[in-house]
C-alpha positions in Angstrom: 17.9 14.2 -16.5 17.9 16.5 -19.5 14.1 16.5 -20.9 14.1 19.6 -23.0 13.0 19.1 -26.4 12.8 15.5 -25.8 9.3 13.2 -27.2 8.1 11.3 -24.6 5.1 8.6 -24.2 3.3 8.6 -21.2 1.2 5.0 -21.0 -1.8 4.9 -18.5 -3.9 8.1 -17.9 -4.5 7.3 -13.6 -3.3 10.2 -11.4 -0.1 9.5 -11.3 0.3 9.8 -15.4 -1.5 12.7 -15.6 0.7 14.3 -13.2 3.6 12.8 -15.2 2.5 14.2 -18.5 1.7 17.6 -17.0 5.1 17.9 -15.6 6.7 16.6 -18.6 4.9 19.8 -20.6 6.1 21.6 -18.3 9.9 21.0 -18.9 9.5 21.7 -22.3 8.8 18.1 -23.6 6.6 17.0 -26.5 4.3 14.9 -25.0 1.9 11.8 -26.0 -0.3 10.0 -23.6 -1.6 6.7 -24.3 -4.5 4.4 -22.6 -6.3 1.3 -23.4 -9.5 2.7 -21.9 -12.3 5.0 -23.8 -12.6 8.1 -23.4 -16.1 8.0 -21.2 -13.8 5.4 -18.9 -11.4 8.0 -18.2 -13.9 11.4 -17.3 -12.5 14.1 -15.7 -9.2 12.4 -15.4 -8.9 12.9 -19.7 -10.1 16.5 -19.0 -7.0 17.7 -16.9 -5.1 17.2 -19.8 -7.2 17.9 -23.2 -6.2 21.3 -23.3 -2.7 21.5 -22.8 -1.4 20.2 -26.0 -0.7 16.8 -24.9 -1.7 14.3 -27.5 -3.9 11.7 -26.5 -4.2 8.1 -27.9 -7.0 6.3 -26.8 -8.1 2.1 -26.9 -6.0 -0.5 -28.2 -2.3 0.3 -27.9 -0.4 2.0 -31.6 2.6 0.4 -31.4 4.1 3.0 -34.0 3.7 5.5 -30.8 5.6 3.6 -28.4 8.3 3.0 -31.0 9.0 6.6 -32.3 9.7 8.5 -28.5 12.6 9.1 -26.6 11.5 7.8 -23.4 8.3 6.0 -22.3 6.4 7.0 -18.5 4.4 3.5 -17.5 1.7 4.3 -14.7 1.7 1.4 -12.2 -1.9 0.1 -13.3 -0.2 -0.9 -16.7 2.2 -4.1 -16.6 5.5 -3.2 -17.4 5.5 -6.7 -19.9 2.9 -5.5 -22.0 4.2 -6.3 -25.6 4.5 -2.7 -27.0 6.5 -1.6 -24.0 8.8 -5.2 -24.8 9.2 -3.9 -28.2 10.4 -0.5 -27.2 12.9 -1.9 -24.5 14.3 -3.8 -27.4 14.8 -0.5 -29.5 16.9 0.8 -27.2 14.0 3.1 -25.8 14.0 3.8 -22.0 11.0 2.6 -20.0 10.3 4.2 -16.5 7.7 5.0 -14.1 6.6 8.2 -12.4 8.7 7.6 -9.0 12.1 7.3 -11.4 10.7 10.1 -13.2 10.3 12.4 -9.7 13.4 10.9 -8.5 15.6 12.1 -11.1 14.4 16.5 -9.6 14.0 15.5 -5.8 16.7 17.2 -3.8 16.2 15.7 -0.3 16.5 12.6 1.6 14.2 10.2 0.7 12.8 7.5 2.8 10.6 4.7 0.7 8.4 2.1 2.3 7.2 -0.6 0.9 5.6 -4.3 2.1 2.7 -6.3 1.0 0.8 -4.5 4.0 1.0 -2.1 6.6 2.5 0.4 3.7 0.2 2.8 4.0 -0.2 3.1 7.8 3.6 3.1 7.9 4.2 5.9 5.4 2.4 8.4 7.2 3.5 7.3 10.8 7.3 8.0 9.7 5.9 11.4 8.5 3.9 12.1 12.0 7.0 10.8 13.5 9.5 13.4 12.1 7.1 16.6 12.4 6.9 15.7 16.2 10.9 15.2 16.1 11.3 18.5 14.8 11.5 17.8 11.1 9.6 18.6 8.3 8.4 15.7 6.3 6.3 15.5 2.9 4.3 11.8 2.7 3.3 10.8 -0.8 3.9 7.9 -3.7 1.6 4.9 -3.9 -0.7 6.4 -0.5 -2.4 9.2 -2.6 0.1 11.6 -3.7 2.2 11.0 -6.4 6.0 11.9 -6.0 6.0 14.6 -8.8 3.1 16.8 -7.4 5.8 17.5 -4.7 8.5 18.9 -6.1 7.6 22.1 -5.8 7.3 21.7 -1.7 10.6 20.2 -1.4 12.2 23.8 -0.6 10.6 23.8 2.4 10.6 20.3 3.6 13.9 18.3 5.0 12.3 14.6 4.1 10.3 12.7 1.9 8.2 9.8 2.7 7.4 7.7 0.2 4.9 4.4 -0.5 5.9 2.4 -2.9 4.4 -0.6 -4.7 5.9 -3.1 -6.4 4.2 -2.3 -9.7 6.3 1.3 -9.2 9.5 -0.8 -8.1 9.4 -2.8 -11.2 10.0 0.4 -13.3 12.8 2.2 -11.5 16.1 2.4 -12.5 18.5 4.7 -10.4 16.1 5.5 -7.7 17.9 5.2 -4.8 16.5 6.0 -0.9 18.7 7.4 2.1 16.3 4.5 4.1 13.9 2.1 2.5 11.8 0.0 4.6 10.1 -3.5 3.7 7.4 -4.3 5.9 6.6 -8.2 4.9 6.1 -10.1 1.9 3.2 -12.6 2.1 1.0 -13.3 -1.5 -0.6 -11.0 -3.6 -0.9 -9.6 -6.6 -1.1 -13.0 -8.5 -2.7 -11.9 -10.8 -0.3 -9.6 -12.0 3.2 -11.7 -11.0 4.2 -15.7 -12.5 4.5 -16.7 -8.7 5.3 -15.5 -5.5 9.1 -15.6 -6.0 8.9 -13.2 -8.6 6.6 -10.7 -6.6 8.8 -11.3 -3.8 11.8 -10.0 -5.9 9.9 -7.0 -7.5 9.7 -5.7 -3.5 13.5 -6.3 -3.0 14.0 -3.8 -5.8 14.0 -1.1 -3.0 17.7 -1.5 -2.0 18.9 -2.4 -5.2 20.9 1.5 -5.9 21.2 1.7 -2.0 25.2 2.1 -0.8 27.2 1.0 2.0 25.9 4.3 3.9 22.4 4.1 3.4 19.8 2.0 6.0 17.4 -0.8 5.2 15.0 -1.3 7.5 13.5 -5.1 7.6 11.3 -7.5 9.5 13.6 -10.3 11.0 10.3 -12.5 11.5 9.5 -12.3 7.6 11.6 -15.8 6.2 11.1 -14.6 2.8 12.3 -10.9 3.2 14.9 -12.0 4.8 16.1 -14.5 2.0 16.2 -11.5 -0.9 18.0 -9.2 1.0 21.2 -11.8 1.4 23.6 -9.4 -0.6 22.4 -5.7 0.7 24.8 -3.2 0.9 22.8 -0.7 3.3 23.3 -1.1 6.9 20.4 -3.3 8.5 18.2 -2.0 10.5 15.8 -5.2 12.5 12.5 -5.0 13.8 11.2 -8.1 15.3 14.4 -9.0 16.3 15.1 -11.9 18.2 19.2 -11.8 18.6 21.6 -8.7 19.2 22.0 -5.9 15.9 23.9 -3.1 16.4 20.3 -0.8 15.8 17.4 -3.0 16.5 13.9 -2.9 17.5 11.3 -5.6 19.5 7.8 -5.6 21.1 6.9 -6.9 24.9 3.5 -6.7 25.5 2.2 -2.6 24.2 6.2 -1.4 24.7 8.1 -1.4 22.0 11.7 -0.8 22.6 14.9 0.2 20.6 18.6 -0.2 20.7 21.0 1.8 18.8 24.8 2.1 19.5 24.9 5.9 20.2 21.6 6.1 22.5 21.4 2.3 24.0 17.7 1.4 24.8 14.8 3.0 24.6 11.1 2.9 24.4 7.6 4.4 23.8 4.4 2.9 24.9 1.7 2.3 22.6 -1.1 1.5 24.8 -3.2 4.6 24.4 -2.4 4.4 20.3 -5.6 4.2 18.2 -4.2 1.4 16.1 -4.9 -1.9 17.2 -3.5 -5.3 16.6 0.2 -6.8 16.8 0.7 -5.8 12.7 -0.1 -1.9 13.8 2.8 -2.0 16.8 5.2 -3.8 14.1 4.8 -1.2 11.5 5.5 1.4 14.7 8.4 -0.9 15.5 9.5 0.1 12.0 8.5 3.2 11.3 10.6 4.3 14.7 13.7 2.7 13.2 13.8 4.9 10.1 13.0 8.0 12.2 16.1 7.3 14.6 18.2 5.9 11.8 17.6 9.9 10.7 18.0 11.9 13.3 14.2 12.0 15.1 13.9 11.5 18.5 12.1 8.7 21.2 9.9 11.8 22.5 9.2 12.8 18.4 7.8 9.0 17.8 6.3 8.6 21.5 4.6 12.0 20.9 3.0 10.9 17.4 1.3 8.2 18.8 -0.8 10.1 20.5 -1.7 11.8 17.5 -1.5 9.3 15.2 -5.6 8.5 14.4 -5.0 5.4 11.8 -6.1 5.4 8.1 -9.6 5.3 6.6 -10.5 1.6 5.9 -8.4 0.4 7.8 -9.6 -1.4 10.8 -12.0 2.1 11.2 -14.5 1.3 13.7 -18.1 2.6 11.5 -20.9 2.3 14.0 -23.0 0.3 16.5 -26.0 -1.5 15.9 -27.9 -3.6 19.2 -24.5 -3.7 21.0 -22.5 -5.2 17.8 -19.8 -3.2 16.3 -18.8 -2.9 12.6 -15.8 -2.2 10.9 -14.7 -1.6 7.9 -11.2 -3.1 6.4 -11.5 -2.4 3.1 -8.2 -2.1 2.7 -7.2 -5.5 3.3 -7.2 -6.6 -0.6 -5.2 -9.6 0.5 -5.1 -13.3 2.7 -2.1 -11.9 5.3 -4.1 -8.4 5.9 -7.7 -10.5 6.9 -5.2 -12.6 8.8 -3.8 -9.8 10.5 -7.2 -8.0 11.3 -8.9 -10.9 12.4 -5.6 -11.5 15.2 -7.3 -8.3 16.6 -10.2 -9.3 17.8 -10.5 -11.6 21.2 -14.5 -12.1 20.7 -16.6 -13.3 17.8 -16.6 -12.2 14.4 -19.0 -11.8 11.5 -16.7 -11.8 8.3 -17.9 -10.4 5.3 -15.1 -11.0 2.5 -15.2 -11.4 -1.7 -14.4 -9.3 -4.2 -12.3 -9.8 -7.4 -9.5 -12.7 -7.0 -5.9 -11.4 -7.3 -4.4 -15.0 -7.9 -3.2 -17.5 -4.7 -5.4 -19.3 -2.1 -7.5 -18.4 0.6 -6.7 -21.7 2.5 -4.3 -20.3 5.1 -7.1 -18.5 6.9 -8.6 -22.0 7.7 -7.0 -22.0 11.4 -8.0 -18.3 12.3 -11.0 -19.3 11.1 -12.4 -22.6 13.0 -11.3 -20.1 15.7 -12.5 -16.4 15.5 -15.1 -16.4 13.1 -19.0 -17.3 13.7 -20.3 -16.7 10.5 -18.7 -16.2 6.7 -20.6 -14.1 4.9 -19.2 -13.8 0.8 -19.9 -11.7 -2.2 -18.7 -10.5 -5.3 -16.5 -12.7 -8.4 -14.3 -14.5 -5.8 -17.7 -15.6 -3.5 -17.7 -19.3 -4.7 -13.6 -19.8 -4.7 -13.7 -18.5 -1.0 -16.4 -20.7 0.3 -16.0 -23.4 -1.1 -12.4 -23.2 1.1 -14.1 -22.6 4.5 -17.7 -23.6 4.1 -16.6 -27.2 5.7 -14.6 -25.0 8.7 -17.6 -22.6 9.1 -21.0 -21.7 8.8 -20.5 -19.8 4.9 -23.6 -17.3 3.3 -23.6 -16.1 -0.2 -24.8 -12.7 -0.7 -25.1 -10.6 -4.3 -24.9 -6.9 -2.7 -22.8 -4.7 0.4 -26.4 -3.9 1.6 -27.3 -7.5 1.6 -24.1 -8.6 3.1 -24.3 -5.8 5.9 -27.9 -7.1 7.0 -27.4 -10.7 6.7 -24.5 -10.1 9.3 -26.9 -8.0 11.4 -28.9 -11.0 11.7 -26.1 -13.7 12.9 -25.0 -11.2 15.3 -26.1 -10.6 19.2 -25.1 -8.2 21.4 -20.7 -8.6 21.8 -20.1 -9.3 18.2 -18.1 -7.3 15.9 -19.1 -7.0 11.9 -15.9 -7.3 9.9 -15.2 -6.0 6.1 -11.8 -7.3 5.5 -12.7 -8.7 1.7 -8.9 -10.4 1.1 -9.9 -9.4 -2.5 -9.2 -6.2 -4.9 -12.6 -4.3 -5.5 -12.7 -3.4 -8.8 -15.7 -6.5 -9.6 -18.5 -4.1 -7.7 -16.4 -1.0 -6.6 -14.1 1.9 -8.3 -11.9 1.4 -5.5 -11.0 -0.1 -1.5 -12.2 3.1 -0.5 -15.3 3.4 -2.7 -16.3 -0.2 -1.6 -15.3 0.8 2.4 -17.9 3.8 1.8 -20.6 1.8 1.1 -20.0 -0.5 4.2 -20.4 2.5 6.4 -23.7 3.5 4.2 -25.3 -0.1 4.7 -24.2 0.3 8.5 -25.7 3.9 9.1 -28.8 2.5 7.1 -28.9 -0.2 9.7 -28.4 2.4 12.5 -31.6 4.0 11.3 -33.8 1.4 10.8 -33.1 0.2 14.3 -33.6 3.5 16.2 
């Protein structure tokens, strides 16, 4: 990609278009960045880039800018439909995102995971799962990182590991993995999609450049994964499989076992792993597929398991209180993830959920429900939409605060229960972000802690 002397827009000032316009400068480009947000919206994030003759455009979009560049950088946060990026894309003007962008100077194998859950957890367990096989891998994209901060490590690296979203696999164009991976799909991001189908084929977008020798990893459980990846070219690589594939991979009990031509079976066990739950030994199930489809080894992947701690806010175990344990699954923005945490737990649960609606229903948590949870605690702009679907399955609280929230379930609980945050919402109603929202759960816990010793 030739960008010398070329007059590119970059839309959406988050950290993955900063690092876009500060590459960009770098190559010699005359750069504009533009964001709907004011400028006390943005803070420090405006003052990275103030000084290093980008030009900045700030509240409601010029349409003159995005018409008079040579190629537009969208940032995920922004929808690719907005009508001044439509307008481009009719002049003839390219429209990308940063992981095209990186793509286009990365000069190793690539391995790209995406899913509505388990992403995250997945990424860096491929990552764990090479360094212990001997490899050196670089983990990055949607989980923190953004591809183009790590071009300048890929000399010494022999893999990148990459998250990515759907709002990132909407803008690609030639981006193309040696392996992609696609955990699930199950709804979310309503909000943002016309319906699930169209979601659904955003997260296909994955395989769309890969080739006859490249791998797909998929879930042979997921109905709907499996119907938009009828024509891939890649070689299929199962998890969850049920019937004989020439490189598969399936769980019995806490072993989870693989077959590949060249090796025949094999197996680690994940009973000493920190991660918990059936969903943490699929994504394992995975993530072991794209390490052996690579070159990494059973004692590599059996090796990192031991290691492997789990994310923050995710299913992270926060703290005791009279014999009841809390913990926080901030993370788990949508239905299948609360679905998934609360298949975890054998005993009763305390659910605190809410936050700001991301489009679909809540209804399909009704069976776990009637039979895991004691008590329904909600807050936030989605509290009245989610009782109102399980306050005639069970007993339903509305709080307005965390604080609140964390006491209330303090006083429904007796010794044996566990205190869940799994809010099946996005937290930007209360909260900057998951994490923001999964540190104040562990602040109203400690809180708790000391008021009760």
């Amino acid at each position: 990609m030739d960008l010398h002397n070329k007059h590119i827009l970059v839309v959406g000032l988050g950290r993955s278009g900063i690092s876009a316009a500060k590459f960009l400068v770098s190559r010699g480009c005359t750069v504009t960045a533009a964001d709907n947000r004011a400028q006390e919206a943005l803070g420090d994030a405006l003052a990275e880039i103030q000084h290093s003759g980008i030009s900045i455009h700030l509240g409601p979009h010029d349409t003159e800018i995005f018409e008079n560049c040579d190629l537009i950088v969208v940032s995920p946060g922004v929808p690719h439909t907005i009508p001044p990026l439509a307008r481009a894309r009719e002049k003839g003007i390219p429209v990308i995102g940063e992981i095209e962008l990186a793509y286009h100077f990365i000069n190793i194998p690539i391995i790209a995971v995406t899913g509505t859950n388990g992403k995250s957890t997945t990424t860096l367990l491929i990552s764990e799962m090479l360094n212990q096989s001997g490899f050196k891998a670089l983990s990055g994209g949607n989980l923190g990182t953004p591809l183009i901060e790590l071009l300048d490590q890929q000399k010494t690296a022999d893999f990148i590991v990459a998250e990515i979203s759907s709002f990132q696999l909407d803008t690609i164009d030639q981006f193309r993995p040696l392996v992609s991976i696609i955990l699930n799909i199950t709804d979310d991001h309503l909000d943002r999609y016309p319906d699930f189908e169209a979601y659904a084929r955003s997260k296909a977008r994955i395989f769309k450049n890969q080739r006859a020798c490249d791998v797909c990893v998929l879930n042979e459980a997921d109905a709907t994964l499996l119907s938009v990846s009828e024509h891939l070219t890649a070689r299929r690589f199962l998890f969850n499989s049920r019937q004989f594939n020439e490189n598969r991979s399936w769980i019995s009990g806490q072993t989870i076992w693989f077959y590949m031509p060249d090796a025949g079976e094999q197996h680690v066990d994940a009973a000493d792993t920190a991660l918990a739950g059936r969903h943490n030994l699929e994504n394992i199930a995975a993530a072991g597929l794209a390490v052996l489809a690579v070159g990494g080894t059973i004692a590599g992947i059996q090796a990192s398991l031991k290691k492997f701690k789990g994310l923050p806010h995710r299913m992270q175990y926060v703290g005791s209180v009279n014999n009841v344990r809390f913990y926080d699954d901030s993370k788990a923005t949508n239905v299948d993830a609360v679905d998934r945490a609360l298949e975890s737990f054998s005993g009763s649960v305390i659910l605190i959920m809410g936050g700001r609606d991301k489009g679909g229903g809540y209804e399909r948590l009704r069976p776990r429900m009637a039979g895991r949870v004691k008590q329904l605690i909600v807050l936030g702009e989605a509290a009245e939409k989610i009782a109102a679907a399980f306050a005639d399955r069970v007993p339903t609280v509305m709080v307005s605060d965390m604080d609140q929230a964390v006491k209330t379930a303090a006083s429904f609980s007796v010794p044996g229960d566990c205190v869940l945050l799994s809010p099946a919402c996005s937290s930007f109603d209360m909260y900057d972000s998951y994490a923001h929202r999964g540190a104040d759960f562990a602040r109203c816990v400690e809180s708790l802690e000391k008021g009760n010793s």
